[in-house]
Backbone as CSV, one residue per row, in Angstrom:
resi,resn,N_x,N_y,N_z,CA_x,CA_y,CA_z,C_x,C_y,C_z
1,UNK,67.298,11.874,69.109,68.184,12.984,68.749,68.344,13.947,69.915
2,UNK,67.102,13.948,70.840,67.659,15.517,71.761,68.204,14.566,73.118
3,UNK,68.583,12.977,72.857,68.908,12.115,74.342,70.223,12.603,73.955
4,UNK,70.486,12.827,72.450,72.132,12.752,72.121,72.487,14.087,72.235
5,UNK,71.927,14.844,71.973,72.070,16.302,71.867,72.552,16.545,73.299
6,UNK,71.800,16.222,74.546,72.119,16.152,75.474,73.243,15.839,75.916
7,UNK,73.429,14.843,75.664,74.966,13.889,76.085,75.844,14.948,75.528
8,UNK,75.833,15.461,73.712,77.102,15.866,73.396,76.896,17.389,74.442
9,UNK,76.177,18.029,74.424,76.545,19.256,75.363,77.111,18.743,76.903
10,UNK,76.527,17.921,77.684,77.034,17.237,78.864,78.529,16.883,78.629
11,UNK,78.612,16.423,77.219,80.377,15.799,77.636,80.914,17.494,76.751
12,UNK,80.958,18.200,75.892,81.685,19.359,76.226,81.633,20.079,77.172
13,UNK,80.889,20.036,78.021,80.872,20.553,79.664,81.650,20.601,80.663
14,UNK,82.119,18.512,80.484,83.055,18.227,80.852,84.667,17.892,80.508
15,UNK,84.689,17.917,79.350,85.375,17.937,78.705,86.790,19.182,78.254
16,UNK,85.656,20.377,78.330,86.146,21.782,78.325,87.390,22.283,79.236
17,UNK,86.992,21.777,81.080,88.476,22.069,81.114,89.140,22.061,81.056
18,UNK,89.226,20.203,80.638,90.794,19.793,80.395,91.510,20.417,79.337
19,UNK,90.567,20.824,78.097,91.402,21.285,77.247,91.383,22.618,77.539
20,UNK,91.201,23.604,78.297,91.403,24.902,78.526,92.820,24.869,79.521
21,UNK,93.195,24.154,79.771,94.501,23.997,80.130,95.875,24.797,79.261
22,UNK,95.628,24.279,78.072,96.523,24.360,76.676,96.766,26.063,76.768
23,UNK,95.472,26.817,77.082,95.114,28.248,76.723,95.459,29.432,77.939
24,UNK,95.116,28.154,79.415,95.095,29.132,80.424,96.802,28.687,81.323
25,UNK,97.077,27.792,81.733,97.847,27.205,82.419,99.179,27.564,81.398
26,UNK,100.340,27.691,82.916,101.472,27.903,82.159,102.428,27.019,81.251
27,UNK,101.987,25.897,81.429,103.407,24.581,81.386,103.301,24.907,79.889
28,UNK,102.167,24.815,79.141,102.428,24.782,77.585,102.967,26.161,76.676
29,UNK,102.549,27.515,77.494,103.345,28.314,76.832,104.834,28.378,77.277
30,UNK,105.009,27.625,78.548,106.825,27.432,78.957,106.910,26.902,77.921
31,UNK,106.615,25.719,77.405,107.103,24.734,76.641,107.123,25.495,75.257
32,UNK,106.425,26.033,74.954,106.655,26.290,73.496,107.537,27.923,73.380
33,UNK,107.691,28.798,74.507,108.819,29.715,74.528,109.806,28.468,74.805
34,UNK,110.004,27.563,75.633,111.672,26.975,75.195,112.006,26.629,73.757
35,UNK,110.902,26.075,72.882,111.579,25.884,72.134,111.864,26.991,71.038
36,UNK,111.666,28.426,71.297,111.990,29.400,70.669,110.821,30.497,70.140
37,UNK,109.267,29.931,70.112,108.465,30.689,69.820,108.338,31.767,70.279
38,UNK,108.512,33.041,69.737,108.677,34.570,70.317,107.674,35.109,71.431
39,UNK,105.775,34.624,71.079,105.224,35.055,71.449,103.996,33.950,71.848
40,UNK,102.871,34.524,72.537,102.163,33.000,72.961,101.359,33.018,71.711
41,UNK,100.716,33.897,70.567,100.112,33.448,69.763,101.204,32.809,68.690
42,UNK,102.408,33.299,68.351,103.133,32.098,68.031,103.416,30.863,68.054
43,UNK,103.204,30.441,69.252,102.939,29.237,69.863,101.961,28.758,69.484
44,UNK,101.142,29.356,69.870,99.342,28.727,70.031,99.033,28.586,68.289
45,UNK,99.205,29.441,66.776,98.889,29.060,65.491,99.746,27.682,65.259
46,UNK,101.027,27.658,65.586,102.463,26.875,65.379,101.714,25.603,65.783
47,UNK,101.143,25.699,66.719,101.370,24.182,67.705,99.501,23.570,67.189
48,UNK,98.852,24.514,66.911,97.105,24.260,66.841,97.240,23.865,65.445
49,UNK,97.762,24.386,64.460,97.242,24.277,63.615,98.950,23.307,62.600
50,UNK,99.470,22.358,63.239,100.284,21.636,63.011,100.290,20.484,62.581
51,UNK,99.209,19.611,62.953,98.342,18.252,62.603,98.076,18.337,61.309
52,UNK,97.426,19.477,60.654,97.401,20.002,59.168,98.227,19.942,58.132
53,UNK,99.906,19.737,58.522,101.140,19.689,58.271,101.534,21.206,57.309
54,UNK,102.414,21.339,56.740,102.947,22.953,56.425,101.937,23.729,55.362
55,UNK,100.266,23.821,55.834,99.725,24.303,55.063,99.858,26.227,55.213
56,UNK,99.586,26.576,54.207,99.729,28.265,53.923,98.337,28.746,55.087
57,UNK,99.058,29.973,55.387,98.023,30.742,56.224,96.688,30.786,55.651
58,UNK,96.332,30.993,54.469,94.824,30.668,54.490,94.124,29.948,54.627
59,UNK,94.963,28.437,54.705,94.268,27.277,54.947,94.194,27.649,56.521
60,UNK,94.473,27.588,56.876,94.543,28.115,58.590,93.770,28.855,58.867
61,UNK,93.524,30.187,58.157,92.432,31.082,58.479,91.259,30.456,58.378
62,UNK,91.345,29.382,57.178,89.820,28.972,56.837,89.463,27.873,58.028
63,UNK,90.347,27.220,58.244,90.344,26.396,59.190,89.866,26.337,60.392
64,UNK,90.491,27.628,60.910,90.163,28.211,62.373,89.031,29.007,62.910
65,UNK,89.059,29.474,61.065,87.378,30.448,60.805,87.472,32.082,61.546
66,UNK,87.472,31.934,63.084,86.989,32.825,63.716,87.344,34.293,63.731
67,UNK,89.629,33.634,63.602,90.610,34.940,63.672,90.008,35.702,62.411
68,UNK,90.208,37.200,62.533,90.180,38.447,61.464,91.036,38.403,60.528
69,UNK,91.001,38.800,59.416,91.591,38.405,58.058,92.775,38.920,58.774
70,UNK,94.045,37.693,57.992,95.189,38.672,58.271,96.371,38.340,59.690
71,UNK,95.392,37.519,60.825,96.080,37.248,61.795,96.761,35.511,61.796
72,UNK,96.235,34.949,61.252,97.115,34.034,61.184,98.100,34.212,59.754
73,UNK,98.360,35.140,59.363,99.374,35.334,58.272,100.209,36.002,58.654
74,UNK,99.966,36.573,60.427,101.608,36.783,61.284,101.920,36.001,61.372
75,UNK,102.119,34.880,61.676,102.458,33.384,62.912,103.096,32.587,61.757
76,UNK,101.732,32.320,60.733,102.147,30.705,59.640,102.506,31.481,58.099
77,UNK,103.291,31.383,57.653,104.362,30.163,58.195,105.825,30.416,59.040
78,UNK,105.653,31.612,59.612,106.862,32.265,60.312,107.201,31.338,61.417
79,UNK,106.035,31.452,62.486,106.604,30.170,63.028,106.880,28.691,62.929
80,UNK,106.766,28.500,61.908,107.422,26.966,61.482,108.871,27.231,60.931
81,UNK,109.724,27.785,60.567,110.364,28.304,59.860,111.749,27.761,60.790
82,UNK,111.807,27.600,61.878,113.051,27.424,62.431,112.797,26.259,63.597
83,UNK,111.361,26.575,63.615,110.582,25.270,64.794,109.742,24.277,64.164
84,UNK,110.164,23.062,63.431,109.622,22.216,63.116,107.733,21.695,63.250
85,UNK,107.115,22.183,62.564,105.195,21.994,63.717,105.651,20.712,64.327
86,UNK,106.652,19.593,64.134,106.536,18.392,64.836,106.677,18.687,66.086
87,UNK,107.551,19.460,66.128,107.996,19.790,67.383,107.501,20.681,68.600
88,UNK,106.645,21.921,67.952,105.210,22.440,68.663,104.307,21.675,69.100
89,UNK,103.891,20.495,68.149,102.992,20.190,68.632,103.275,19.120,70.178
90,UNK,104.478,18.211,69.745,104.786,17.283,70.886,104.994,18.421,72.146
91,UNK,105.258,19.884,72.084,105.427,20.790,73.627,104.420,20.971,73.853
92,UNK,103.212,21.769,73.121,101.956,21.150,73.379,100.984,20.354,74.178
93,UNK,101.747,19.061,73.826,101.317,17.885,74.985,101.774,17.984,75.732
94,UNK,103.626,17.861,75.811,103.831,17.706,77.129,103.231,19.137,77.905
95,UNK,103.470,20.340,77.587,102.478,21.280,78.585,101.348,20.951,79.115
96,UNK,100.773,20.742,78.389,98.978,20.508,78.485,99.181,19.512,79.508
97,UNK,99.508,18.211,79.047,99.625,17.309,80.128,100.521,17.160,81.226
98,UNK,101.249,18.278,81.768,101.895,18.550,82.578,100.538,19.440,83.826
99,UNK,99.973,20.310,82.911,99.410,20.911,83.744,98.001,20.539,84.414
100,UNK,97.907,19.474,83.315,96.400,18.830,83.850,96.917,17.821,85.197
101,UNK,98.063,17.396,84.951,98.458,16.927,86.291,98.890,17.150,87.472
102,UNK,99.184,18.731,87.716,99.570,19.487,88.380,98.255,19.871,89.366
103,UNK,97.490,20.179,88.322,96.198,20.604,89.049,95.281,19.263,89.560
104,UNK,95.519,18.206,88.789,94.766,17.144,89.439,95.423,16.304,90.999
105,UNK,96.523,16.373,90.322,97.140,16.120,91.925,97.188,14.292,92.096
106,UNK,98.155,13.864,92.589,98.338,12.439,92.715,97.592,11.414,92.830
107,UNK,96.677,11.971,94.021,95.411,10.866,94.317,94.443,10.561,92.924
108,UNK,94.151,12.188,92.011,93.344,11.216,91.151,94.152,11.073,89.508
109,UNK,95.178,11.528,89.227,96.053,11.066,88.536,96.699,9.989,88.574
110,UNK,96.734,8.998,89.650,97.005,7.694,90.196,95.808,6.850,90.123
111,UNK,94.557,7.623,89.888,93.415,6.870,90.097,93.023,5.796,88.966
112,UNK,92.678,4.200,89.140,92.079,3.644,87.672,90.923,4.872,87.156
113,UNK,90.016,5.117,87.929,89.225,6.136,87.355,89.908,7.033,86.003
114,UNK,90.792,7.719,86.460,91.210,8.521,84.999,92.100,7.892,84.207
115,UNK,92.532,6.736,84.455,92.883,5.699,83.225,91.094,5.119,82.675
116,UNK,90.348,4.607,83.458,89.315,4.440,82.769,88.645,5.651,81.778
117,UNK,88.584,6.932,82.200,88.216,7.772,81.686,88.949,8.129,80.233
118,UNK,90.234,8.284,80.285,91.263,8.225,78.874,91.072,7.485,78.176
119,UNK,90.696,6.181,78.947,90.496,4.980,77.667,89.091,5.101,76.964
120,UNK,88.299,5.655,77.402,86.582,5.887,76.440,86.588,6.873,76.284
121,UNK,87.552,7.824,76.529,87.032,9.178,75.717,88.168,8.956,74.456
122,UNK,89.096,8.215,74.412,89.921,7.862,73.305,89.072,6.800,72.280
123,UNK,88.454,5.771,73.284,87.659,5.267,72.152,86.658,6.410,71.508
124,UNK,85.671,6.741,72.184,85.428,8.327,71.932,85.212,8.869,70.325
125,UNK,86.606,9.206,71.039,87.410,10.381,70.083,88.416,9.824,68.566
126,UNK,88.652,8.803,68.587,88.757,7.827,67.399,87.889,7.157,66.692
127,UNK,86.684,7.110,67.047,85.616,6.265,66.574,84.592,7.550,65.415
128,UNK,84.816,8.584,65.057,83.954,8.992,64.865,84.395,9.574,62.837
129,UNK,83.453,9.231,61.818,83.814,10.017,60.863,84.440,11.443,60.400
130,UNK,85.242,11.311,59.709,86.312,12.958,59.430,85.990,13.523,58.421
131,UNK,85.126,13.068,57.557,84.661,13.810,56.397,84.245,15.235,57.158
132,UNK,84.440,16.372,56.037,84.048,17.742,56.416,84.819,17.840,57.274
133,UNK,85.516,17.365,58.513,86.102,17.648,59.836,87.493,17.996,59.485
134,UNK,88.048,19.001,59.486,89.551,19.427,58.489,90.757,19.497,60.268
135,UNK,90.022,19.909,61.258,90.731,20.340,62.354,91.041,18.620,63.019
136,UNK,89.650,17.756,63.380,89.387,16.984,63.420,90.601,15.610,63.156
137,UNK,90.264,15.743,61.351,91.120,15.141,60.894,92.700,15.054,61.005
138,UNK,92.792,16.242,61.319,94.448,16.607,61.457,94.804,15.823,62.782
139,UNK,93.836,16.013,63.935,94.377,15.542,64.970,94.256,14.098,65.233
140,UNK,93.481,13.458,64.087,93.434,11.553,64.228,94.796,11.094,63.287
141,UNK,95.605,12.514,62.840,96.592,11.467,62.273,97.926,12.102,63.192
142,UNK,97.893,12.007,64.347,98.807,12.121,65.609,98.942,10.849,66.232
143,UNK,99.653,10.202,66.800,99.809,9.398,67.375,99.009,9.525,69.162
144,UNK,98.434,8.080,69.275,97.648,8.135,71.055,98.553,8.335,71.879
145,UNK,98.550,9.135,72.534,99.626,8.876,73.943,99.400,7.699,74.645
146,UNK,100.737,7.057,75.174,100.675,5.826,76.229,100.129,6.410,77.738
147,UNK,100.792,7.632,78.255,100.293,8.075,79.440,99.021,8.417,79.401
148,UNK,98.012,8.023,80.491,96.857,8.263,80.363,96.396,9.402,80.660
149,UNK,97.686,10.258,81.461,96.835,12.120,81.655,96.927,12.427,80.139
150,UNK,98.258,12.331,79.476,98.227,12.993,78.097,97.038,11.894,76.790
151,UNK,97.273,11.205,77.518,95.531,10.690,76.305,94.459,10.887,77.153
152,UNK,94.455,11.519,77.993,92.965,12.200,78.305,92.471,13.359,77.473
153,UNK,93.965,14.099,77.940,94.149,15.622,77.536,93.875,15.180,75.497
154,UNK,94.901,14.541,74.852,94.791,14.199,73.585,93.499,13.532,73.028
155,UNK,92.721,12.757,74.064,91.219,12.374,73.267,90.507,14.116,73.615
156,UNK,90.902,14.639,74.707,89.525,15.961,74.866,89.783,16.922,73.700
157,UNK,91.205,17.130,73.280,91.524,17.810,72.379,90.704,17.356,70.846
158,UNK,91.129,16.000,70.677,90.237,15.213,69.178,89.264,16.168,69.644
159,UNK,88.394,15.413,70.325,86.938,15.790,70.569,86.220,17.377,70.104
160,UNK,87.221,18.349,71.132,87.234,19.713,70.842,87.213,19.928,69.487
161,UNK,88.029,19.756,68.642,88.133,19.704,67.181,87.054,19.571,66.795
162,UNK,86.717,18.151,66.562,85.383,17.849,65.911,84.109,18.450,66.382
163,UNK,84.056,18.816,67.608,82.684,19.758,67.880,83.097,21.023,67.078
164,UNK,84.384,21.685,67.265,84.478,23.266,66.325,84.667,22.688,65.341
165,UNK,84.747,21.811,64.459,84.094,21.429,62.891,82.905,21.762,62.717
166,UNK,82.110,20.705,63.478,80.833,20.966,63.378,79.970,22.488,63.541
167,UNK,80.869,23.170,64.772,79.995,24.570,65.128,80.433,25.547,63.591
168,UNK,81.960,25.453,62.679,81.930,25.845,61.956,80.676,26.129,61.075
169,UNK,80.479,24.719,60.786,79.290,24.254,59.560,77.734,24.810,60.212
170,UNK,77.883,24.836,61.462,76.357,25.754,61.892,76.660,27.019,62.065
171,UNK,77.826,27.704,62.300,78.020,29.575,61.933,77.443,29.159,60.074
172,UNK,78.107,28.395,59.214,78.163,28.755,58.384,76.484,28.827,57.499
173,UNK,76.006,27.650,58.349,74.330,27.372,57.312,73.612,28.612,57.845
174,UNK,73.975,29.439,58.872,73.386,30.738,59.050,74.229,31.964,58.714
175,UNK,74.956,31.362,57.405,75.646,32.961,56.972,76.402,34.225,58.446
176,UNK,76.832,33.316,59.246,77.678,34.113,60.437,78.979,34.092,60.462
177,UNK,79.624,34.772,59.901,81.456,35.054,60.119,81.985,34.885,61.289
178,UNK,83.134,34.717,61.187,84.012,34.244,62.364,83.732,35.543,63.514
179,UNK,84.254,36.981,62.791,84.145,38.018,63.801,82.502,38.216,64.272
180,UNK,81.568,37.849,63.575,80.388,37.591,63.214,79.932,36.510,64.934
181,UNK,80.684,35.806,65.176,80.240,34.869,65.656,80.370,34.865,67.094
182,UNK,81.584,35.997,67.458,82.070,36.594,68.484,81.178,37.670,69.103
183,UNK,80.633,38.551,68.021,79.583,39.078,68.764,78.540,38.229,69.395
184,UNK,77.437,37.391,68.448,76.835,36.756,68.900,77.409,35.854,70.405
185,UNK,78.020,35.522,70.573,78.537,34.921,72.137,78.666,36.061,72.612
186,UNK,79.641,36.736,72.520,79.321,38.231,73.398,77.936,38.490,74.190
187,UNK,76.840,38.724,73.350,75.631,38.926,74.060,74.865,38.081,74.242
188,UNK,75.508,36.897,73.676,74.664,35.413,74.437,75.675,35.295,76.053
189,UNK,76.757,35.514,76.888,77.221,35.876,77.568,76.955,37.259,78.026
190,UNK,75.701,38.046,78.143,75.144,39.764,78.325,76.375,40.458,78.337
191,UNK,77.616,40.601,76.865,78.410,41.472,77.446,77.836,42.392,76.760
192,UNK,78.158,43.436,76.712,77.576,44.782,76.134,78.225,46.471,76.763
193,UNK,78.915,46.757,75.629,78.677,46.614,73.999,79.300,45.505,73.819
194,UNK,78.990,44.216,72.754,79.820,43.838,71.834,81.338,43.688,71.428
195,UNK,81.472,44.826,71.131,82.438,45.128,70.692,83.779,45.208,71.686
196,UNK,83.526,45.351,72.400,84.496,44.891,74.371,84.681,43.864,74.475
197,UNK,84.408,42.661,73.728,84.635,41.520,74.025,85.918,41.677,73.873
198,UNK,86.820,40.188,74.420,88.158,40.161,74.664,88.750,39.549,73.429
199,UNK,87.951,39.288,72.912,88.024,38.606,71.453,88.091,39.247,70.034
200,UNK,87.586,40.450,70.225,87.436,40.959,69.084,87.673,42.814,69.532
201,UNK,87.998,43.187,70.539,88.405,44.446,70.978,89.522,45.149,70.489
202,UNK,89.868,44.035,70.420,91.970,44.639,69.889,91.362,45.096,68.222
203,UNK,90.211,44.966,67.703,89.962,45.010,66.211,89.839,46.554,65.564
204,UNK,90.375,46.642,64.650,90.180,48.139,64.403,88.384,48.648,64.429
205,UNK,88.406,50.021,64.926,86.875,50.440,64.843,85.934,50.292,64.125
206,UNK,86.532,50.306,62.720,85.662,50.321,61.125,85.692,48.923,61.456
207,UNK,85.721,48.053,60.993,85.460,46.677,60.856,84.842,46.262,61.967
208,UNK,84.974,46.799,63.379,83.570,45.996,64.170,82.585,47.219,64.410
209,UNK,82.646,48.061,63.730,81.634,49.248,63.677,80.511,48.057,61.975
210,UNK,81.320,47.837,60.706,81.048,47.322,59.376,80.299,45.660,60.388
211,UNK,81.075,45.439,60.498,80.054,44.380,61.412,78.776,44.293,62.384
212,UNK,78.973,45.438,62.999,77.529,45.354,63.976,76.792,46.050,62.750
213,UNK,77.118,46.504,62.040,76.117,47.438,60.643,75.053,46.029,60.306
214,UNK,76.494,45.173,59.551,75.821,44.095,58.771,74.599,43.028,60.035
215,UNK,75.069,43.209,61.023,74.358,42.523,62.016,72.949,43.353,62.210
216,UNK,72.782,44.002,62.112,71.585,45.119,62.193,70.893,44.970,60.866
217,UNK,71.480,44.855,59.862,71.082,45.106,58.361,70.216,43.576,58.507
218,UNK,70.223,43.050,58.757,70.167,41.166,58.962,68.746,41.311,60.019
219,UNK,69.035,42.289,60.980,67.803,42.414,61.859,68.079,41.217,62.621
220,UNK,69.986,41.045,63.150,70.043,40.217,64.326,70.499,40.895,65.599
221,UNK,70.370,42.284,65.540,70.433,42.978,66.434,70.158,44.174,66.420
222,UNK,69.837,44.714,67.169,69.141,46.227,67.337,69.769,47.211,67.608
223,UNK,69.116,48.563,67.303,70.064,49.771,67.254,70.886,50.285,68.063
224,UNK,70.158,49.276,69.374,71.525,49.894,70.953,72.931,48.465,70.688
225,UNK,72.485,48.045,69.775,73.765,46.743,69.349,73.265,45.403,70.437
226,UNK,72.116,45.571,70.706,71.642,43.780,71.330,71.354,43.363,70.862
227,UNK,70.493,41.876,71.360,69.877,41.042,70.769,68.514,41.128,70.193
228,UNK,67.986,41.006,68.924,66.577,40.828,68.403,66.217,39.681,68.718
229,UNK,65.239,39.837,68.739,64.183,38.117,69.066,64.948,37.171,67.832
230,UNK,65.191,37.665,66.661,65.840,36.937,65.751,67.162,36.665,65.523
231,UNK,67.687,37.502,66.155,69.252,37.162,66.475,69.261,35.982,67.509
232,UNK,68.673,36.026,68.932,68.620,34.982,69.705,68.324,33.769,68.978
233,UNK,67.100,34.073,68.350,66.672,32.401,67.621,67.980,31.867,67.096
234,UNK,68.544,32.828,66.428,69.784,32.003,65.197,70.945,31.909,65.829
235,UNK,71.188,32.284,67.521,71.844,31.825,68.411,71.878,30.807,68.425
236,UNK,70.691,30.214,69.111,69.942,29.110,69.716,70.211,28.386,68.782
237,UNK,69.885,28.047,67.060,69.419,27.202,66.122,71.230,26.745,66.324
238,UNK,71.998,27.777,66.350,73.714,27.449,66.156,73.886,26.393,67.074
239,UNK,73.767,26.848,68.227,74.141,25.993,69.594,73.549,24.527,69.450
240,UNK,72.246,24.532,69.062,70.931,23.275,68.926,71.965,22.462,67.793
241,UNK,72.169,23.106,66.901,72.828,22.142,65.576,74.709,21.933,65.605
242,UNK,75.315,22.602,66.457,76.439,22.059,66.875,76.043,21.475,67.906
243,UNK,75.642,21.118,68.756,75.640,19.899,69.731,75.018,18.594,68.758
244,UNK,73.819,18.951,67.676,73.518,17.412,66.909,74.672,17.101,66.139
245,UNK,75.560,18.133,65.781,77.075,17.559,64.706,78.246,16.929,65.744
246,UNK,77.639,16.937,67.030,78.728,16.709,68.400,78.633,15.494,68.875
247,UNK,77.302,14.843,68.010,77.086,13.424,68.729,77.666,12.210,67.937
248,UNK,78.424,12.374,67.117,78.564,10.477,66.359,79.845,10.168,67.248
249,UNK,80.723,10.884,67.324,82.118,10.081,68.403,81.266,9.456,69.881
250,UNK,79.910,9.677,70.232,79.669,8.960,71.528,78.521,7.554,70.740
251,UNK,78.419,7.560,69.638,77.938,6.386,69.144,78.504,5.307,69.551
252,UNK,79.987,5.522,69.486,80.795,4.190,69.396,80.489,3.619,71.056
253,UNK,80.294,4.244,72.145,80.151,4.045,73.440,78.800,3.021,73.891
254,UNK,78.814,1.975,74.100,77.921,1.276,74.828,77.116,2.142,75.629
255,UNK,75.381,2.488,76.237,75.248,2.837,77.336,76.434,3.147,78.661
256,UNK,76.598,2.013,79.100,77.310,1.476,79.895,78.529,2.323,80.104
257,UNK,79.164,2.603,79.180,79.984,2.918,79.065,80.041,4.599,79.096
258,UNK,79.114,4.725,78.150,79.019,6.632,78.262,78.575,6.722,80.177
259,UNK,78.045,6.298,80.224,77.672,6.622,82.022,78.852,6.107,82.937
260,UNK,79.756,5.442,82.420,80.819,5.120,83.415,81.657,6.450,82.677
261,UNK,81.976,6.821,81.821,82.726,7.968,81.212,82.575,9.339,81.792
262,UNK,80.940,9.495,81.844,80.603,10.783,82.771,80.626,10.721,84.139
263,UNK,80.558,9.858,84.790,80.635,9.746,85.857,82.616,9.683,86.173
264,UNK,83.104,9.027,85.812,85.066,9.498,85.641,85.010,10.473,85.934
265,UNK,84.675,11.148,84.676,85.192,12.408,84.712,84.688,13.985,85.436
266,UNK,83.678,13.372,86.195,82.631,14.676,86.684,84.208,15.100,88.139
267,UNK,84.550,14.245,89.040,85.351,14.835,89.449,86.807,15.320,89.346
268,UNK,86.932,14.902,87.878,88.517,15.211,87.122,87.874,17.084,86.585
269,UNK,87.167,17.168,86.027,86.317,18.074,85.595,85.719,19.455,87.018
270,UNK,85.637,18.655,88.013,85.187,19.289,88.969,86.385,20.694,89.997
271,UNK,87.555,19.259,89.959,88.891,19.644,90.304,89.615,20.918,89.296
272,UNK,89.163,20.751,87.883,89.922,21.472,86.691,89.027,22.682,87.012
273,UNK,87.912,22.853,87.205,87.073,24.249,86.493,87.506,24.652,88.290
274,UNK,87.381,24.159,89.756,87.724,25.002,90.874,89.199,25.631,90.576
275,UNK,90.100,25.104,90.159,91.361,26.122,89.615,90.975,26.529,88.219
276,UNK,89.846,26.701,87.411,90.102,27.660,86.581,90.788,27.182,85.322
277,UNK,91.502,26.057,85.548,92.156,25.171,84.367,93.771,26.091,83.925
278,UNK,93.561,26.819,85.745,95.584,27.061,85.625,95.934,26.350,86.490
């Protein structure tokens, strides 16, 4: 269990920049302002949470977990309304996989290496059970891309999913809310205060004032708003038990194969995080 534990944190490691592409790089919010989305979180609920097909904003909230009551009930179902999700989601790709190729550059976008790499992180990323997995699931009933940058980008994405399934279900066996969960990374990242995070700043005062309360009340953080010895633990236990819910998609992988996979991708990965994944 901790050889696998290993592996699954090693391959979201590597894995991570490609899909931080989608978030940081321009090609995919071009793509989804052409096709009319007003704003980039328009885009980004429209196009993320589309695989799901025309479910109501709370399924979305529940889905996504993290956003504050209320924010995905700007976006869904407004932005579907004139922009098809079929159609978010295919700009999506082509962004994403526009930009992962931009930054990778000919030599290793031409390379068998990252066709080898697409092809086992797709086996991967198809091989693994969807029960409980709601984000997961949505994205195994998309079609594989033929190009191998965009089924790189499309297995890292599966993948991504099913690990934030899983990290869901470990916020949740420790009673930690989405805004809940933002602090905790906050000061597992030493930001401080809290509440400055980039994530949860825009939030009105009372509600992340009612939150660091309940976080204190819990005795997972202390009166200057850090970490307790017991807040860290139930950090740690989160992180420890989403990486064990991160390991059945590398079951399907031969030895052989997971070590030819990490080894692919350490300099596709290497290239993405020196630009930052714009």
């Amino acid at each position: 269990m901790q050889a696998m534990t290993r592996i699954a944190r090693r391959m979201f490691e590597l894995l991570e920049p490609i899909c931080l592409v989608t978030f940081f790089a321009d090609e995919c919010n071009d793509e989804l302002a052409a096709l009319g989305h007003r704003t980039y979180w328009d885009g980004y609920f429209a196009s993320r949470a589309a695989p799901l097909g025309r479910v109501p904003a709370q399924v979305v909230h529940a889905a996504f977990y993290n956003f504050a009551e209320g924010e995905a009930a700007r976006h869904i179902p407004s932005a579907w309304e004139t922009i098809p999700p079929e159609a978010s989601v295919a700009a999506r790709l082509r962004g994403s996989a526009a930009s992962v190729r931009r930054i990778l550059g000919d030599e290793l976008v031409g390379s068998p290496g990252l066709v080898r790499a697409a092809d086992l992180a797709t086996k991967a990323a198809t091989s693994a059970p969807t029960e409980g997995r709601m984000m997961y699931a949505g994205m195994r009933t998309l079609p594989i891309p033929g190009d191998p940058v965009a089924r790189l980008w499309h297995s890292a994405t599966m993948l991504r999913e099913h690990r934030g399934d899983g990290h869901i279900a470990a916020l949740l066996s420790e009673r930690i809310g989405g805004t809940e969960s933002h602090v905790l990374s906050a000061l597992d990242m030493g930001i401080h205060p809290a509440e400055s995070f980039g994530r949860i700043h825009h939030l009105p005062k009372q509600r992340l004032a009612e939150v660091m309360d309940g976080l204190r009340e819990r005795g997972l953080v202390d009166s200057g708003g850090r970490f307790t010895d017991s807040g860290r633990r139930t950090k740690e236990r989160i992180e420890t038990l989403t990486d064990e819910l991160a390991d059945a998609p590398y079951d399907a992988l031969a030895p052989a194969e997971l070590d030819g996979l990490i080894a692919e991708l350490e300099p596709i990965t290497a290239k993405l995080e020196a630009a930052g994944s714009r």
